[in-house]
C-alpha positions in Angstrom: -5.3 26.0 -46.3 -8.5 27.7 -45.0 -11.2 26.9 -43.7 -14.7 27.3 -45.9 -16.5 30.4 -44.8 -19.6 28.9 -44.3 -18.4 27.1 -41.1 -17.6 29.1 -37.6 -16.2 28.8 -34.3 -18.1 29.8 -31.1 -17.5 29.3 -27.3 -20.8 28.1 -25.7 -19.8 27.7 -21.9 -16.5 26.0 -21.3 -16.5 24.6 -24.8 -15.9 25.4 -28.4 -18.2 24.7 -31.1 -18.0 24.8 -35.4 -21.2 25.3 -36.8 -22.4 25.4 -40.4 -24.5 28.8 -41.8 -26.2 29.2 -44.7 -26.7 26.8 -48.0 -23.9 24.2 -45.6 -26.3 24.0 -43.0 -28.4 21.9 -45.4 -25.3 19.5 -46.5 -23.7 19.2 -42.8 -25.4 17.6 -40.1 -24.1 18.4 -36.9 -21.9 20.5 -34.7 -18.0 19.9 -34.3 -16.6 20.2 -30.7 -13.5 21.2 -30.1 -11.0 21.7 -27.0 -9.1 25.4 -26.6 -6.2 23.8 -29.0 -7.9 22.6 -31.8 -10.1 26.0 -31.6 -6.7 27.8 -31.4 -5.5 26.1 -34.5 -9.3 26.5 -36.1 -9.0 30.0 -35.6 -5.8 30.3 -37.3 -6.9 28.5 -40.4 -10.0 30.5 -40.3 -7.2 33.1 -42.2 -5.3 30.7 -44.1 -2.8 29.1 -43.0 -0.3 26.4 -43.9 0.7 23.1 -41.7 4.4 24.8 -41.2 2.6 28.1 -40.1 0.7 25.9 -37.3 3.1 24.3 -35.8 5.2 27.3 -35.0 2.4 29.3 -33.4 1.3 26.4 -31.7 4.9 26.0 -30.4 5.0 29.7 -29.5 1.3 29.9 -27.8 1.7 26.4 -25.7 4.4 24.8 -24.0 4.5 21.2 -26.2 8.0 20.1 -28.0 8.1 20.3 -31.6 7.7 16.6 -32.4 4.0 17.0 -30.1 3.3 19.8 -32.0 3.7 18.5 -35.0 1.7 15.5 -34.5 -1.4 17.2 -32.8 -1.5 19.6 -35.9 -1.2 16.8 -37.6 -4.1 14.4 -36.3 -6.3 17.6 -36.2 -5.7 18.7 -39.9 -6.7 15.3 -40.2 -10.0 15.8 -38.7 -10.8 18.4 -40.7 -10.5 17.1 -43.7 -12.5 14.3 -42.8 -15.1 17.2 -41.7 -14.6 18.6 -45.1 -14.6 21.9 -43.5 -11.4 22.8 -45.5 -11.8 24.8 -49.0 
């Protein structure tokens, strides 16, 4: 999975932002938000990554058991695709 290119993540203040460029900024209205996890995990799909491959770093990056881990990366792959942010 990866993440389209014309979306990207920013820090503005204390918070993390996804932002369309270019032609998606005429098809997506809006910013998404996101807290330092699901910006960790945005990042990480920003080079491709799988749901396996996101779990484990999350596990290794954040001190969460594995069945947490599984379900946050879980709910927020979920998110995404709702987004349709996801090529």
């Amino acid at each position: 999975m990866k993440i389209k290119k014309d979306f990207i993540l920013r820090k503005v203040a204390d918070s993390y932002v996804v932002v369309p460029v270019g032609k998606m900024t005429l098809d997506f209205n809006g910013i998404i938000n996101l807290n330092e996890t699901g910006a960790f995990l945005f990042g990480l799909l920003q080079n491709g990554a799988e749901r396996e491959d996101l779990i484990e770093k999350l596990l290794a990056e954040y001190e969460v058991d594995r069945a947490r881990a599984e379900s946050d990366v879980d709910v927020f792959l979920g998110k995404v695709r709702d987004a349709d942010v996801l090529e």
